[in-house]
Biopython code that builds the backbone (N, CA, C, O; Angstrom):
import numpy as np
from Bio.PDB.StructureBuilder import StructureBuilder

atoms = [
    (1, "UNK", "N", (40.429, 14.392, -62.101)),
    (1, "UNK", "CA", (40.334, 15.308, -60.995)),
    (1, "UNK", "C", (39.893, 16.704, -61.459)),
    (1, "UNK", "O", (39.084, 17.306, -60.753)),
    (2, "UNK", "N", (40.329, 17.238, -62.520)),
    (2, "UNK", "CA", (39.976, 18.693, -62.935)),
    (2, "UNK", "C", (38.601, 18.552, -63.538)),
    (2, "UNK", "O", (37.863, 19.536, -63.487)),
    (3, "UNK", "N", (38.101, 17.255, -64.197)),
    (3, "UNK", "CA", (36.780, 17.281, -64.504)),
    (3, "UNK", "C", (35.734, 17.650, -63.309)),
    (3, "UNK", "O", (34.815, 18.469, -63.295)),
    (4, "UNK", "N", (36.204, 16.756, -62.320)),
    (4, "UNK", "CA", (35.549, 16.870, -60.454)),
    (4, "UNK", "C", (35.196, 18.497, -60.482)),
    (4, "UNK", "O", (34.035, 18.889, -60.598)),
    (5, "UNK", "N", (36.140, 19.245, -60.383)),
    (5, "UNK", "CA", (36.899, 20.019, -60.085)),
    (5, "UNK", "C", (35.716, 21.596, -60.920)),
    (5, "UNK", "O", (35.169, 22.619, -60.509)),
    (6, "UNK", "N", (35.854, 20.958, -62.047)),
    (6, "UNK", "CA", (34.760, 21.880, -62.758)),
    (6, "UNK", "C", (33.436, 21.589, -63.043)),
    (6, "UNK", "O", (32.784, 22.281, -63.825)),
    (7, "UNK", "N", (32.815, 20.244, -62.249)),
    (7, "UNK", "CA", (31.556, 19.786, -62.066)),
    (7, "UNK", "C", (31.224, 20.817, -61.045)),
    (7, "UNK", "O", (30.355, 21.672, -61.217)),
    (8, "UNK", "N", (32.208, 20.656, -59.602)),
    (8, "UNK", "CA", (31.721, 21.507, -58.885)),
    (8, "UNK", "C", (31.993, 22.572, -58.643)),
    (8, "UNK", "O", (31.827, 22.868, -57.460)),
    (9, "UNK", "N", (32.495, 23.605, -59.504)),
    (9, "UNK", "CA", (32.671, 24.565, -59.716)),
    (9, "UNK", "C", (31.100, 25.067, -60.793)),
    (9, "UNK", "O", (30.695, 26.217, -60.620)),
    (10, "UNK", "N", (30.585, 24.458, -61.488)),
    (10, "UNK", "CA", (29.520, 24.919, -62.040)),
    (10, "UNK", "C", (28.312, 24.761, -61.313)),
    (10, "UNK", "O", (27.354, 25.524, -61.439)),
    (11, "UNK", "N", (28.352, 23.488, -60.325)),
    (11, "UNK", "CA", (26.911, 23.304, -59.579)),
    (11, "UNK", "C", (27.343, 24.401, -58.622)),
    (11, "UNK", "O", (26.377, 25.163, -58.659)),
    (12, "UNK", "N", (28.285, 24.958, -57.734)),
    (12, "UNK", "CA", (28.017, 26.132, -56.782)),
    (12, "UNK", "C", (27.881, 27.448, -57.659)),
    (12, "UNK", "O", (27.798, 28.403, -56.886)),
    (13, "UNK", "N", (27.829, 27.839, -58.927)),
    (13, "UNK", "CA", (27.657, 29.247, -59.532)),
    (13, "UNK", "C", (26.213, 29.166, -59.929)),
    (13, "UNK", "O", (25.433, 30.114, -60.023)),
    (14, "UNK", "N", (25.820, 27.117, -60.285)),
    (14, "UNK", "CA", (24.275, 27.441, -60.808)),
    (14, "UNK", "C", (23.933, 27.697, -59.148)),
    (14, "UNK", "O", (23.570, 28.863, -58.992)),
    (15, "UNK", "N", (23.949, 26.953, -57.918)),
    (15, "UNK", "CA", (23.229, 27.566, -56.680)),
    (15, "UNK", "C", (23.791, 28.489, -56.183)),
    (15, "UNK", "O", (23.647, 28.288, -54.977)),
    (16, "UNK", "N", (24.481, 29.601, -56.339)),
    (16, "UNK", "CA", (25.051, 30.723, -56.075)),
    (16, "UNK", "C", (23.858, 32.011, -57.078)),
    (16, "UNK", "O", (23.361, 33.117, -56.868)),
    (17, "UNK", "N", (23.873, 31.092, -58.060)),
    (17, "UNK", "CA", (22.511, 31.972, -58.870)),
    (17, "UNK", "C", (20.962, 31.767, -58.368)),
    (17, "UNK", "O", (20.061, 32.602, -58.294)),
    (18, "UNK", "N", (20.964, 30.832, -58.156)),
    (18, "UNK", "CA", (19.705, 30.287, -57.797)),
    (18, "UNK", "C", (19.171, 30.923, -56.479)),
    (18, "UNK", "O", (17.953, 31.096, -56.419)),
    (19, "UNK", "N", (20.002, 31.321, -55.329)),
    (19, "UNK", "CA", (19.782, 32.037, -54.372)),
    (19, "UNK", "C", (19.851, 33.042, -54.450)),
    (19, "UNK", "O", (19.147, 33.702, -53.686)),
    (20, "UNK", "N", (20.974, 33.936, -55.673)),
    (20, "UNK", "CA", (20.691, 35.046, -55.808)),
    (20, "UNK", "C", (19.424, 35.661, -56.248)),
    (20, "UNK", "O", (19.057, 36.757, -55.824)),
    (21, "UNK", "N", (18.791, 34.997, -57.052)),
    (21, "UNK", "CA", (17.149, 35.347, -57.439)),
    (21, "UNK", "C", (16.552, 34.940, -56.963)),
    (21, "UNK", "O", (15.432, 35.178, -57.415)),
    (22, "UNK", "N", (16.525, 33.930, -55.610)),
    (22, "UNK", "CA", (15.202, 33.836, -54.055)),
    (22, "UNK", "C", (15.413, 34.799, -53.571)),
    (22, "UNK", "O", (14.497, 35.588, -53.339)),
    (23, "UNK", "N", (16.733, 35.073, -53.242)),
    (23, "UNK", "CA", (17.192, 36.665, -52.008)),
    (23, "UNK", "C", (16.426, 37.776, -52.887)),
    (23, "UNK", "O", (15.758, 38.570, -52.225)),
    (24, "UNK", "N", (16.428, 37.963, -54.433)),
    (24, "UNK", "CA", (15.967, 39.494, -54.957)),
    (24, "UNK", "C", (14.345, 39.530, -54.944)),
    (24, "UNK", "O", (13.519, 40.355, -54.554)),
    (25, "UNK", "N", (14.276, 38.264, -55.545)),
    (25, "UNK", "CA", (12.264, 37.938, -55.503)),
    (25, "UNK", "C", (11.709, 37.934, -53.720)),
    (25, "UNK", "O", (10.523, 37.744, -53.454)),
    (26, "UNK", "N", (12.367, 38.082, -53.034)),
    (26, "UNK", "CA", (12.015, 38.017, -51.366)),
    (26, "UNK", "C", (12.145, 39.506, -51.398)),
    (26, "UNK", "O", (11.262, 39.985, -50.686)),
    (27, "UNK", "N", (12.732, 40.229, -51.823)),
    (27, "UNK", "CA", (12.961, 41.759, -51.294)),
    (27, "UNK", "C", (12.186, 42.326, -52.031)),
    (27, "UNK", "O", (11.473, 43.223, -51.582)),
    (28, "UNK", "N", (12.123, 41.901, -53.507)),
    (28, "UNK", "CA", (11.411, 42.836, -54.230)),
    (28, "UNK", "C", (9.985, 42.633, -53.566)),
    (28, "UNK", "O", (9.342, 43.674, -53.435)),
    (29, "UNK", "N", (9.298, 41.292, -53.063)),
    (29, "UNK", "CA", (7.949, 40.953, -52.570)),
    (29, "UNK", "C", (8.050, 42.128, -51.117)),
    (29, "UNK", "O", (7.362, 43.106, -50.824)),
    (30, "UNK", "N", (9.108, 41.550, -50.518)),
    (30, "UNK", "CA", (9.075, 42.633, -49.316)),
    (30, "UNK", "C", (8.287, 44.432, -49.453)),
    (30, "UNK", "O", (7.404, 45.088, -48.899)),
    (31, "UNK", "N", (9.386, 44.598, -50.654)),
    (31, "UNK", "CA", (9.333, 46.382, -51.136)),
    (31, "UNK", "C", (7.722, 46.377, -51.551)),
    (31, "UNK", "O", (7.061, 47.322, -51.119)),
    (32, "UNK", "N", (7.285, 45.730, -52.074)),
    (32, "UNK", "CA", (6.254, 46.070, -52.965)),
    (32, "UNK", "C", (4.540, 46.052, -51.901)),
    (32, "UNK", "O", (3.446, 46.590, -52.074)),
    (33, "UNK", "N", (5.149, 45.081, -50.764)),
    (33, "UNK", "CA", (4.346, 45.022, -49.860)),
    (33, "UNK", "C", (3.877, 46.359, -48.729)),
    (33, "UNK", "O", (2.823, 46.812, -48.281)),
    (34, "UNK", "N", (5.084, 46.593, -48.624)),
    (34, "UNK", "CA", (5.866, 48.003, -47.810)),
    (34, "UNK", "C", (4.718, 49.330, -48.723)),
    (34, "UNK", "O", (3.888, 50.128, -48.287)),
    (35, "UNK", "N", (5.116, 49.080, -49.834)),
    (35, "UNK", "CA", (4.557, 50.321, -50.576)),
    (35, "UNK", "C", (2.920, 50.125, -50.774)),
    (35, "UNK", "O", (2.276, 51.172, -50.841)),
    (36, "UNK", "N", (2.291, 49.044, -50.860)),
    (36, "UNK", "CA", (0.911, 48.529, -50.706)),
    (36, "UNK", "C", (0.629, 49.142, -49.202)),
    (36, "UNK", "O", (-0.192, 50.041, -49.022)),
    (37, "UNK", "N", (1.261, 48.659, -48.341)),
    (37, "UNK", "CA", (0.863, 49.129, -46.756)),
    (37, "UNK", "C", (0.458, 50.377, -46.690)),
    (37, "UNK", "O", (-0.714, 50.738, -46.583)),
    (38, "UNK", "N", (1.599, 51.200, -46.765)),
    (38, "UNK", "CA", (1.808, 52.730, -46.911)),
    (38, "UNK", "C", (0.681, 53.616, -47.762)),
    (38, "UNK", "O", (0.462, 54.728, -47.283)),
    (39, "UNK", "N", (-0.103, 53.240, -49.036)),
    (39, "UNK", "CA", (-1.068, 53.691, -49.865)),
    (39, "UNK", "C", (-2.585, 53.568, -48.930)),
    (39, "UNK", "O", (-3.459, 54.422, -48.783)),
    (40, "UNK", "N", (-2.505, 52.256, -48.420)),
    (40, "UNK", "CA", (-3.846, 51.668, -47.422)),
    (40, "UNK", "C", (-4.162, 52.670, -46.579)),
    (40, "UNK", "O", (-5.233, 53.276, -46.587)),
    (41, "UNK", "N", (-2.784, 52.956, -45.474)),
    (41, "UNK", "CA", (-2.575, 53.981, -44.396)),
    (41, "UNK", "C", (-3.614, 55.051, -45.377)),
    (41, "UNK", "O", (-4.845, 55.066, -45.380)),
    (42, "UNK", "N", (-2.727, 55.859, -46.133)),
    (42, "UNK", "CA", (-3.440, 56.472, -46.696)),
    (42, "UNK", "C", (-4.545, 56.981, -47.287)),
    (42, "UNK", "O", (-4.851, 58.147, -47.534)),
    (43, "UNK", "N", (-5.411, 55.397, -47.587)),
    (43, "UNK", "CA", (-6.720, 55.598, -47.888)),
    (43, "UNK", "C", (-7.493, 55.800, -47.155)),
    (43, "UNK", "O", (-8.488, 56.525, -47.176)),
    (44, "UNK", "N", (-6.819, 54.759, -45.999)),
    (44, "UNK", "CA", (-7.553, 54.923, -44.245)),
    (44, "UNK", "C", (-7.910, 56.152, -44.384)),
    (44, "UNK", "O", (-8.981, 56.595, -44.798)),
    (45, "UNK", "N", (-6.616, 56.911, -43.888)),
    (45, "UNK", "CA", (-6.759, 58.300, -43.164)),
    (45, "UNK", "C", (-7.896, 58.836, -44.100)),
    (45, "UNK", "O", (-9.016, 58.853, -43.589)),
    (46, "UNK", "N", (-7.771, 59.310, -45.490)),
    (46, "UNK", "CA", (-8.771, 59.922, -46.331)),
    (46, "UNK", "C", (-10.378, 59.394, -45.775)),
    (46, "UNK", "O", (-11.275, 60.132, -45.369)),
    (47, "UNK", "N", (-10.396, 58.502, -45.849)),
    (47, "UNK", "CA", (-11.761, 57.988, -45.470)),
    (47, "UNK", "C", (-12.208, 58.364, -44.125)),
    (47, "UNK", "O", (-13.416, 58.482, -43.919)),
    (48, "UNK", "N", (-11.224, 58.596, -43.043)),
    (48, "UNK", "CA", (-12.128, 58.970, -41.894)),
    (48, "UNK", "C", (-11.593, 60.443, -41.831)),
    (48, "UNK", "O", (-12.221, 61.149, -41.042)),
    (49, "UNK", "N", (-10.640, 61.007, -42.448)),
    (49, "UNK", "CA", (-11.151, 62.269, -42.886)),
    (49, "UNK", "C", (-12.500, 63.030, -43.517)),
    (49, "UNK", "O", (-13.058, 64.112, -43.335)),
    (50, "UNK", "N", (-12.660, 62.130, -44.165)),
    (50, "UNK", "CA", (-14.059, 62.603, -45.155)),
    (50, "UNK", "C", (-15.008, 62.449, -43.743)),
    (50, "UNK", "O", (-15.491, 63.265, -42.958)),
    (51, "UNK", "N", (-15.013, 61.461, -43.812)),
    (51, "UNK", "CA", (-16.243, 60.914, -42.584)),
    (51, "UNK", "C", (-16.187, 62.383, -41.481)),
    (51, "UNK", "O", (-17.120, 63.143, -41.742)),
    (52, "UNK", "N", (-15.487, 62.772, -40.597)),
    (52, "UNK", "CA", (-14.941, 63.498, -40.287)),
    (52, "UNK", "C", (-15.658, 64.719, -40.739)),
    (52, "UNK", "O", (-16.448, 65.201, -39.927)),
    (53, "UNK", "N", (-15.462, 65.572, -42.418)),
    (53, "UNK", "CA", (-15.966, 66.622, -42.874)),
    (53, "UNK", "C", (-17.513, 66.092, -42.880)),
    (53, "UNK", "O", (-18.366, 66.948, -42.644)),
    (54, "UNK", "N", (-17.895, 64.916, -43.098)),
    (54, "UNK", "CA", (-19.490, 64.649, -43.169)),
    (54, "UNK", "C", (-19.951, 64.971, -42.232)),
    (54, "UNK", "O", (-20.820, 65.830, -42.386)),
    (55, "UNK", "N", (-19.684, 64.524, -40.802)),
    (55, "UNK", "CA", (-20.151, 64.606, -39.495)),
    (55, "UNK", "C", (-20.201, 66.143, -39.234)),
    (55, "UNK", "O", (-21.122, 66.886, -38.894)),
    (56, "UNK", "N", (-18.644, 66.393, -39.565)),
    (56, "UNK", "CA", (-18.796, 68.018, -39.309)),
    (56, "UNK", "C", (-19.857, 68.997, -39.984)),
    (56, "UNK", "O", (-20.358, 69.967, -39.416)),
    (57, "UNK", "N", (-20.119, 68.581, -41.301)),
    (57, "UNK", "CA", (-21.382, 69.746, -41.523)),
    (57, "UNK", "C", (-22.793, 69.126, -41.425)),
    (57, "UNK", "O", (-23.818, 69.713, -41.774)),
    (58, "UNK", "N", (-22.718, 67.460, -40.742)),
    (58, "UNK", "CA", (-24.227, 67.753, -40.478)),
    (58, "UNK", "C", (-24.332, 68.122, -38.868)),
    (58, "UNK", "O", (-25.428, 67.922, -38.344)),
    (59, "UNK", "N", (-23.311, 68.623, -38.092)),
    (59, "UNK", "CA", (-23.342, 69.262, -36.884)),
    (59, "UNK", "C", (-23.543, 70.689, -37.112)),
    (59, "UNK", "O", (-24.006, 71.445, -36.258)),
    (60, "UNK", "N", (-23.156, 71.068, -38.380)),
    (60, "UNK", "CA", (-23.066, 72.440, -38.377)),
    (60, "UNK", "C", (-24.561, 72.751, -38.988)),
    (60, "UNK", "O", (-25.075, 73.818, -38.650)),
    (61, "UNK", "N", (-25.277, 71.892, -39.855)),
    (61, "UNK", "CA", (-26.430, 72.259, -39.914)),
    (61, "UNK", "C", (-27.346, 71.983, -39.423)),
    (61, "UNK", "O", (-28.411, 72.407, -39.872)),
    (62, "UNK", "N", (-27.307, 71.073, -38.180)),
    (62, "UNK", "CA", (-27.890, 70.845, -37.112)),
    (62, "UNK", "C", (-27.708, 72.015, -35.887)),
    (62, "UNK", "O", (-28.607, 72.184, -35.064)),
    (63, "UNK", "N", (-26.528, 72.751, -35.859)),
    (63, "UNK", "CA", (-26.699, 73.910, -35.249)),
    (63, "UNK", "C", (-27.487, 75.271, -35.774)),
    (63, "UNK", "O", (-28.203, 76.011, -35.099)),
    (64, "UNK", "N", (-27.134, 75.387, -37.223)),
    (64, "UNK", "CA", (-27.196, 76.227, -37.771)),
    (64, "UNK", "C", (-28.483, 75.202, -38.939)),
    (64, "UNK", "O", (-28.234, 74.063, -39.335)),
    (65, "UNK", "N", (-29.630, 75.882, -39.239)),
    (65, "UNK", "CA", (-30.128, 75.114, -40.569)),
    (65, "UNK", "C", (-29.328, 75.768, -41.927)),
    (65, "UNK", "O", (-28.832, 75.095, -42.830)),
    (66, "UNK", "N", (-29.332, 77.384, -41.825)),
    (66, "UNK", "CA", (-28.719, 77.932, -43.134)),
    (66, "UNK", "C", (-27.491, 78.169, -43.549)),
    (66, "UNK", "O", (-27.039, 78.958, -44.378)),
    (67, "UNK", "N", (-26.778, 76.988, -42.519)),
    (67, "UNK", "CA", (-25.433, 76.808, -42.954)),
    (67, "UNK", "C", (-24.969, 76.247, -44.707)),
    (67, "UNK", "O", (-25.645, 75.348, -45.207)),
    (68, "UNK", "N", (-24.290, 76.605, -45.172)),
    (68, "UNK", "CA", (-24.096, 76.547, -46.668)),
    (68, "UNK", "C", (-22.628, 76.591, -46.945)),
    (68, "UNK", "O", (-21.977, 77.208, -47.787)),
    (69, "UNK", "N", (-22.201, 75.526, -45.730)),
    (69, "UNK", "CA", (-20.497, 75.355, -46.535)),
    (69, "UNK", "C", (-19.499, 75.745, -46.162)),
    (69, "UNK", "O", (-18.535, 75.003, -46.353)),
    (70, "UNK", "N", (-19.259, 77.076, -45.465)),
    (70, "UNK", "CA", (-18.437, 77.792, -45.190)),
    (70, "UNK", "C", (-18.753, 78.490, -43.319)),
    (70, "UNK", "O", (-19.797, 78.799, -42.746)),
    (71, "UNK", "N", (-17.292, 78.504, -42.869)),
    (71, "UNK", "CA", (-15.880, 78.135, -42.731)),
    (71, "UNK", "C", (-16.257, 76.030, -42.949)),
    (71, "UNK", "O", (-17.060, 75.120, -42.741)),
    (72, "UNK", "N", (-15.028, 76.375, -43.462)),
    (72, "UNK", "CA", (-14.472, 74.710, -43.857)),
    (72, "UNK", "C", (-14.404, 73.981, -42.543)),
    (72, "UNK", "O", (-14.412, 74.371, -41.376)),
    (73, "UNK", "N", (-14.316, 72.503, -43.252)),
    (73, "UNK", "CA", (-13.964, 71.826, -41.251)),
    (73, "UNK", "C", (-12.421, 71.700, -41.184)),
    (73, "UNK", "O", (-11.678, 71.768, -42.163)),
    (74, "UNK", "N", (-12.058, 71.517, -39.968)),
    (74, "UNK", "CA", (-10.773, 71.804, -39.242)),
    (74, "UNK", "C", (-9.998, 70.320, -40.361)),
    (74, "UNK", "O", (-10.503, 69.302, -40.834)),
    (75, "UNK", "N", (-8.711, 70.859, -40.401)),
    (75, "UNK", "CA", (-8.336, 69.452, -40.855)),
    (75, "UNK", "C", (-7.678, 67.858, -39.881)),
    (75, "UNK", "O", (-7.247, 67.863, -38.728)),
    (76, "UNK", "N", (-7.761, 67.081, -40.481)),
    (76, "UNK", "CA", (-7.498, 65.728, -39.937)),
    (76, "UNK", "C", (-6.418, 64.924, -40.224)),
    (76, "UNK", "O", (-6.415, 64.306, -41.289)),
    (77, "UNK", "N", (-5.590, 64.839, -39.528)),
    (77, "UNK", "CA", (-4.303, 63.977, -39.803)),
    (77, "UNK", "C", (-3.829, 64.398, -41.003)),
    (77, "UNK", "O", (-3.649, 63.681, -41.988)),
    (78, "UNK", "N", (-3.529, 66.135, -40.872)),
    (78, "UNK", "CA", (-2.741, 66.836, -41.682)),
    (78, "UNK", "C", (-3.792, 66.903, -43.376)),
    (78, "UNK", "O", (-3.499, 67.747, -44.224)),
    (79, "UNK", "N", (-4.728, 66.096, -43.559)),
    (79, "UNK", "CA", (-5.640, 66.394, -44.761)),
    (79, "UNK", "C", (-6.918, 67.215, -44.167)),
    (79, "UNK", "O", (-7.645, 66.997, -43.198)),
    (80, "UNK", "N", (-6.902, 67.907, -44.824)),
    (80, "UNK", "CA", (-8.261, 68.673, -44.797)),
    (80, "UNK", "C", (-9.575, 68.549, -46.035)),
    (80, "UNK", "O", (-9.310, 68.840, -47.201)),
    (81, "UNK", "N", (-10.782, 68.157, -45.694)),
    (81, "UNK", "CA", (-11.668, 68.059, -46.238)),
    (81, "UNK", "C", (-12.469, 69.043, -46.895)),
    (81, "UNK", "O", (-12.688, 70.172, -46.455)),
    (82, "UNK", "N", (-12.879, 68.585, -47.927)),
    (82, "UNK", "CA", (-13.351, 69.924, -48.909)),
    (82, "UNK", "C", (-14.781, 69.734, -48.656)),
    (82, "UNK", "O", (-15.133, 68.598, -48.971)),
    (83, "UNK", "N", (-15.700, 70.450, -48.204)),
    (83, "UNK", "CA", (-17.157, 70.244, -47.965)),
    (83, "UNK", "C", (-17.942, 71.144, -48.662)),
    (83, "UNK", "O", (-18.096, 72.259, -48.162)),
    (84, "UNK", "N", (-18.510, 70.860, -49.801)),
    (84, "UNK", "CA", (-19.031, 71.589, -51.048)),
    (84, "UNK", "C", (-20.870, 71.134, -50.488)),
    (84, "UNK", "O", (-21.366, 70.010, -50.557)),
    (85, "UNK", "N", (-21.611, 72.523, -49.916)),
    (85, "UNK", "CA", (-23.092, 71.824, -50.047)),
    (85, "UNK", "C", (-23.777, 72.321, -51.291)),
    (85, "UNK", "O", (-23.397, 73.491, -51.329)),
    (86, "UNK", "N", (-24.468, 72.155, -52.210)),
    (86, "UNK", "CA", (-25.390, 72.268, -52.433)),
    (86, "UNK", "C", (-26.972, 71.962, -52.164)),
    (86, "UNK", "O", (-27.206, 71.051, -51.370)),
    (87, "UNK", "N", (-28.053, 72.630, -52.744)),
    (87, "UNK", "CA", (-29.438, 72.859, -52.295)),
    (87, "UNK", "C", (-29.696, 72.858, -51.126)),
    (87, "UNK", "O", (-30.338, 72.019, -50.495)),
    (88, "UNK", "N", (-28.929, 74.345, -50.563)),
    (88, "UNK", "CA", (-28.778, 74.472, -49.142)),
    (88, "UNK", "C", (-30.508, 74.864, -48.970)),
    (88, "UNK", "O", (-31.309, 75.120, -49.870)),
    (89, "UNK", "N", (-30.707, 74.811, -47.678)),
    (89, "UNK", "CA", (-32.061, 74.580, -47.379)),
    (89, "UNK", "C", (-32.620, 73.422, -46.896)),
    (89, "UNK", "O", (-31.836, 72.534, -46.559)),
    (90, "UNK", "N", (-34.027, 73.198, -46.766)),
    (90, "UNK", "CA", (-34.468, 71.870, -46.074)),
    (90, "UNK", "C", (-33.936, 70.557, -46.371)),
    (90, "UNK", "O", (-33.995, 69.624, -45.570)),
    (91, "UNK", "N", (-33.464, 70.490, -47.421)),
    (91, "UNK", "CA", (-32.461, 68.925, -47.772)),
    (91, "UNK", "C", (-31.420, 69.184, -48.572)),
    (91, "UNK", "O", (-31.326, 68.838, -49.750)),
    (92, "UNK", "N", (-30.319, 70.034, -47.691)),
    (92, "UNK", "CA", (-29.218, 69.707, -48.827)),
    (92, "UNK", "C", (-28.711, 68.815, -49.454)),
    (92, "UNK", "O", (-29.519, 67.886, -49.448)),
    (93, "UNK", "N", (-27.765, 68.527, -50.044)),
    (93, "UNK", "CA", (-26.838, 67.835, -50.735)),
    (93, "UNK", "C", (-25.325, 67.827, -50.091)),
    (93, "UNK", "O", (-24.580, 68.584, -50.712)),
    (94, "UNK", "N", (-24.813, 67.275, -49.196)),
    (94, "UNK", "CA", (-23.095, 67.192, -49.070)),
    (94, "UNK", "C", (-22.737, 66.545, -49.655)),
    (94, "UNK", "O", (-23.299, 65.493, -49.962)),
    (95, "UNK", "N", (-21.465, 66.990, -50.107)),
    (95, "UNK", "CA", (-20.073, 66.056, -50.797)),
    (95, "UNK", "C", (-18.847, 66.600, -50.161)),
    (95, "UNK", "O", (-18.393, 67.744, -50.124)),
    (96, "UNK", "N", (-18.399, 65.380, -49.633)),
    (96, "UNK", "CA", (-16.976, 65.684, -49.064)),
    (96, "UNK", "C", (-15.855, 64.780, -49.837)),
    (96, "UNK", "O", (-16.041, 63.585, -50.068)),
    (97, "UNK", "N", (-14.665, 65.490, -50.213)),
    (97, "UNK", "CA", (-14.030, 65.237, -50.892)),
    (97, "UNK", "C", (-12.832, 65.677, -50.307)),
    (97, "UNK", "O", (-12.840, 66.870, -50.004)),
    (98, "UNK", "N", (-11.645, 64.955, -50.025)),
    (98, "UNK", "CA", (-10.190, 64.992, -49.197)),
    (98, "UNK", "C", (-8.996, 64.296, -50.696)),
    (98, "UNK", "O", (-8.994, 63.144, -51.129)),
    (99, "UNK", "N", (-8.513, 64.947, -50.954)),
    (99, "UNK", "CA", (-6.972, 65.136, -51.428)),
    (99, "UNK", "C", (-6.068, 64.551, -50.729)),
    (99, "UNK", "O", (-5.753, 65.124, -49.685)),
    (100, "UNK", "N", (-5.612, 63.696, -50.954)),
    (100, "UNK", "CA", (-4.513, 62.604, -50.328)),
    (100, "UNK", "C", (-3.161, 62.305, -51.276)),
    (100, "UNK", "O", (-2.300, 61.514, -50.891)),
]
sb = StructureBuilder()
sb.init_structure("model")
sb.init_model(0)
sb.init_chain("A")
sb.init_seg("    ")
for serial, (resi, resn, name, xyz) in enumerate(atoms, 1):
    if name == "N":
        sb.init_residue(resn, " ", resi, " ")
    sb.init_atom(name, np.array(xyz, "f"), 0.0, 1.0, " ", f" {name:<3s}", serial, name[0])
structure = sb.get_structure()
C-alpha cells in the first residue's frame, strides 16, 4: 500500500511539473507577443508620420517653390517629423526622419 501510495505521489508532482512549465511557456509566449504588438504600433505610427512630413513639404513646396525646410511640420500622434531638404531649388532632395 505505501509503495501505491508513493507511485502516486510522484506521478502527480511529475504532472504538477509538467503543467507548471505549459502554464509559464503560454505566458511567457503571451508576454513576448504583447511586446512584438506594441513595437509594430509603433513602427506604424513612425511610418505614417514620416509619410505625413513627406506630404507636408511637398505641399509646402508646391505652395511655396523656395521653401527650404523650415517651420517644421506639425507633429503626428505625439511624434514629430524631422524634414531636412537639401538642393533646395528646382529638384530638391527630402528626407524625413521621425524618432520613435
Amino acid at each position: 500500500m505505501n509503495r501505491e501510495r508513493g507511485v502516486a505521489l510522484a506521478m502527480m508532482i511529475m504532472m504538477a511539473l509538467v503543467a507548471a512549465i505549459s502554464i509559464y511557456a503560454i505566458l511567457f509566449m503571451a508576454s513576448s507577443q504583447a511586446r512584438q504588438a506594441a513595437f509594430n504600433a509603433s513602427s506604424i505610427r513612425a511610418r505614417y508620420a514620416a509619410e505625413v512630413g513627406l506630404v507636408w513639404a511637398q505641399q509646402q513646396l508646391h505652395d511655396n517653390p523656395a521653401y527650404c525646410g523650415t517651420p517644421p511640420p506639425p507633429p503626428v500622434s505625439g511624434m514629430t517629423p524631422l524634414v531636412t531638404m537639401t538642393n533646395c531649388g528646382p529638384t530638391p532632395t527630402i528626407t524625413v526622419t521621425v524618432n520613435f
